[in-house]
C-alpha positions in Angstrom: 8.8 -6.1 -2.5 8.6 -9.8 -3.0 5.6 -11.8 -4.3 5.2 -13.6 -0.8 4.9 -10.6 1.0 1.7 -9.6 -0.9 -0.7 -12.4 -0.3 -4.6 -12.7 -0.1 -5.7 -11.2 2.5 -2.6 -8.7 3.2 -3.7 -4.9 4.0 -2.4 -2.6 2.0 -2.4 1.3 1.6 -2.8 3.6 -1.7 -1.2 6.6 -1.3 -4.1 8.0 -4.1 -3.3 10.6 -6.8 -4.9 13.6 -8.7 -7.4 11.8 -9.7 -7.6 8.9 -7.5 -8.2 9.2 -3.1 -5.9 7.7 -0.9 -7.4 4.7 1.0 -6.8 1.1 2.7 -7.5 -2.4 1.0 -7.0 -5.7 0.8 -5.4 -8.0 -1.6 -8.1 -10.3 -3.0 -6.3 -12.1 -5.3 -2.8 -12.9 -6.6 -1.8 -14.3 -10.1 1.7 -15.3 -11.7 2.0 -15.0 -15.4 4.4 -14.2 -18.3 3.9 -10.9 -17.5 5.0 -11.5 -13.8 3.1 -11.3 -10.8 0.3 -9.0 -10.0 -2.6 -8.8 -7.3 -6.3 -7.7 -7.2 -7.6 -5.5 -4.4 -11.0 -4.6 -2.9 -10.2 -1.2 -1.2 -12.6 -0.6 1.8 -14.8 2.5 0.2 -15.9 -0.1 -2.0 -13.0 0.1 -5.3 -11.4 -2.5 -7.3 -8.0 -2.2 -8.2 -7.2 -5.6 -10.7 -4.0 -6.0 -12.3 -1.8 -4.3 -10.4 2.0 -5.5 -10.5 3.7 -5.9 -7.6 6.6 -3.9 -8.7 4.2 -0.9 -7.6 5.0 -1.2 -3.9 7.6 -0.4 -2.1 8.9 -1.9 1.1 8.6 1.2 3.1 6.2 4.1 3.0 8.1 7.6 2.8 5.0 9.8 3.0 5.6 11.7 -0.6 3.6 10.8 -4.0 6.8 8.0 -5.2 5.1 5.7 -2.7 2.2 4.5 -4.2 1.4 1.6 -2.9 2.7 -0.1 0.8 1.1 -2.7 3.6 -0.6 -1.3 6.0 2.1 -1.9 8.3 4.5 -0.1 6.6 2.0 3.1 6.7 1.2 2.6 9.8 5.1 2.8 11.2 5.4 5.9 9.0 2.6 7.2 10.7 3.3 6.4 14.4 7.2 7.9 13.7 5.7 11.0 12.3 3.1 11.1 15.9 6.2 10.4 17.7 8.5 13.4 16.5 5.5 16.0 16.7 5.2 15.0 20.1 8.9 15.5 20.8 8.7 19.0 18.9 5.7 20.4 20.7 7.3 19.0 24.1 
């Protein structure tokens, strides 16, 4: 994903992990070092994820545990095409 994609105030989704729930958020912050680029987000139940590298998201969300990180858009495609071919299996 590129840097300009992931701006303040872009909605993102975390997939979550074993330890860690799923959830929506927003990018607070982004900041360019030597390290590269990362961004800072205030996920809605109240969690702060700081530091995070872009390199962590991917372009599309593909509904397994490799997808950590996406825009909200992306999930919510994902999401509407998985609606869409239950509907067309229970039909």
């Amino acid at each position: 994903m590129k840097k300009e994609d992931l701006k303040k105030g872009i909605r993102i989704y975390y997939n979550g992990d074993m330890a860690n729930d799923e959830g929506l958020g927003t990018i607070t912050e982004q900041i360019t070092d030597k390290w590269g680029t990362h961004v800072n987000i205030k996920m809605d139940d109240g969690r702060d994820i700081k530091g995070l590298s872009i390199v962590m998201f991917s372009d599309e969300y593909l509904g397994h545990g490799g997808t950590r990180f996406v825009t909200e858009e992306a999930y919510k495609k994902y999401r509407q095409a998985m609606i869409d071919r239950l509907q067309k299996q229970i039909q």
